[in-house]
C-alpha positions in Angstrom: 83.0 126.9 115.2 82.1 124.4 112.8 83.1 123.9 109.2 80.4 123.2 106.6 80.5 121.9 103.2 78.6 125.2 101.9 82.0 127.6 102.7 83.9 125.7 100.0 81.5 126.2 97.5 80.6 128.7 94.7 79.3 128.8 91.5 81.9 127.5 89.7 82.3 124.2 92.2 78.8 123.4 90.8 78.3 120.8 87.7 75.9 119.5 85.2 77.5 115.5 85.0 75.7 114.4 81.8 77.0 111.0 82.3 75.0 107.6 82.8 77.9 105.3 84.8 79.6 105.8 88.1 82.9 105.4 86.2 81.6 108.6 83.8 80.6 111.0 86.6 83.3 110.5 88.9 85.9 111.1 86.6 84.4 114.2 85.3 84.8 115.0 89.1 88.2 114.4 89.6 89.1 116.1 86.4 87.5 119.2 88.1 89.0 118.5 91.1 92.6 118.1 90.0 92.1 122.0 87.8 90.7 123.2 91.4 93.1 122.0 93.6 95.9 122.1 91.2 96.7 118.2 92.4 97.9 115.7 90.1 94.8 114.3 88.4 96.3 110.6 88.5 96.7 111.1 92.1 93.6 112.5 92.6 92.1 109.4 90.6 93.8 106.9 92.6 93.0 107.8 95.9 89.1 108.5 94.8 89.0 104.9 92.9 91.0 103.2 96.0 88.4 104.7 98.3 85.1 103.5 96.3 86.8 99.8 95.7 86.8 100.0 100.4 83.3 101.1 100.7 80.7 102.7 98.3 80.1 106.2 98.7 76.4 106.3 97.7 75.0 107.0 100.6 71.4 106.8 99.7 68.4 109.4 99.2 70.0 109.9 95.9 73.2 111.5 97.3 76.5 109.9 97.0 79.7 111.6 98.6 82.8 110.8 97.2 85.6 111.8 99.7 89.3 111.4 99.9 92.3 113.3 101.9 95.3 114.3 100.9 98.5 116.0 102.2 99.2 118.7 99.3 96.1 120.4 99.6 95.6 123.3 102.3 92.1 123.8 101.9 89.0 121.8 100.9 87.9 121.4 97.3 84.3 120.4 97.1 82.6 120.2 93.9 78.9 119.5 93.8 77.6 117.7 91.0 73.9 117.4 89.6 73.4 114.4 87.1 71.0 114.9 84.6 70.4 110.7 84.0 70.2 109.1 87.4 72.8 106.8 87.9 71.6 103.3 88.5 75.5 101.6 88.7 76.6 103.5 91.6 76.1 100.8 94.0 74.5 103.0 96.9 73.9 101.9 100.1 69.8 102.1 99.3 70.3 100.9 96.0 68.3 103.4 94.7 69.9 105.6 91.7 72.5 108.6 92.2 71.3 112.2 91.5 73.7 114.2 93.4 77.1 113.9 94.0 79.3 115.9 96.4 83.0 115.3 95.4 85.5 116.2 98.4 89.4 116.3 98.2 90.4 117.6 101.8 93.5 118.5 104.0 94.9 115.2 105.4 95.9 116.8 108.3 93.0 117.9 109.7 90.7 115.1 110.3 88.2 117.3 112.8 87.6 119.2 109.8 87.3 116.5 107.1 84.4 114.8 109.9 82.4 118.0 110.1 82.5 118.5 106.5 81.1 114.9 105.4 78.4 115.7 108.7 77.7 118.9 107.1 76.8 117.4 103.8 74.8 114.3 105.7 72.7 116.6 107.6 71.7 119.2 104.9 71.2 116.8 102.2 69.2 114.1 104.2 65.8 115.7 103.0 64.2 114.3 99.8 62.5 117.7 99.4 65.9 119.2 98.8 67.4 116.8 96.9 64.4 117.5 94.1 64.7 121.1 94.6 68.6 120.9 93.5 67.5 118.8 90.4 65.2 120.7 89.8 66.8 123.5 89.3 69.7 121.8 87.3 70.2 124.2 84.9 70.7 126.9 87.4 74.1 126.4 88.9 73.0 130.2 91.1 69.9 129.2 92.3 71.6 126.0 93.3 73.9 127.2 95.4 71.4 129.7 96.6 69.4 126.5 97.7 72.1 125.0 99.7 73.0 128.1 101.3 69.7 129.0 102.4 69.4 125.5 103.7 72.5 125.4 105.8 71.3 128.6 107.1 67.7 127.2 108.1 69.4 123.9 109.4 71.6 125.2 111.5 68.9 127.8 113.5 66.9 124.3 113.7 69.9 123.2 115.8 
């Protein structure tokens, strides 16, 4: 069976990030994160800021997907972050501007898993109609994750 991003999720992983720099959002992220996960926020920080100085994670259509593994976690933590200013510093692969952020901090030991999820989030994201439902509706942290439920749900049948 596989593991998607939308099984990790919940009302509460789902942000407002009222920032207007890479540097802003992300670290409202790993703040979150380190309270979800109950991981050292430093640690957290490192690893997520030692990822983005290998390789940007804006993968373009808007969507950037921050992603790091560690070993003291035993399940994911993904957080999934709206931002009301589009972020035009993020460095993404289209260089086009940021809108949504999915923020990962996975089991190391389990890479299978940690693949599937980051596919997961590539495939039901990769829609521009979806991404401007989800800010549309950023006020609505509900209807949100209603959205992405009911799209992993219509993406997989389509599979």
């Amino acid at each position: 069976m596989k593991v998607t991003f939308t099984k990790f999720i919940s009302k509460e992983s789902i942000f407002i990030l009222d920032g207007n720099t890479k540097y802003e959002i992300l670290e409202n992220l790993i703040t979150e994160a380190a309270k979800q996960s109950k991981i050292d926020r430093d640690t957290i920080a490192r690893l997520t800021w030692h990822r983005e100085k290998m390789m940007t994670t804006g993968v373009g259509f808007s969507l950037a997907l921050p992603h790091i593994r560690i070993n003291e976690i035993p399940d994911p933590v993904v957080l999934v972050g709206i931002c009301e200013n589009p972020i035009e510093d993020y460095e993404s692969q289209d260089e086009k501007p940021i809108r949504i952020v999915i923020f990962i901090v996975a089991p190391d030991q389990n890479q299978e898993m940690y693949l599937q999820l980051l596919g997961s989030i590539s495939r039901k994201l990769r829609h521009p109609e979806i991404i401007n439902e989800l800010i549309d509706n950023i006020t609505r942290p509900s209807k949100i994750l209603r959205i992405l439920k009911r799209r992993q749900t219509e993406t997989e049948d389509s599979e």
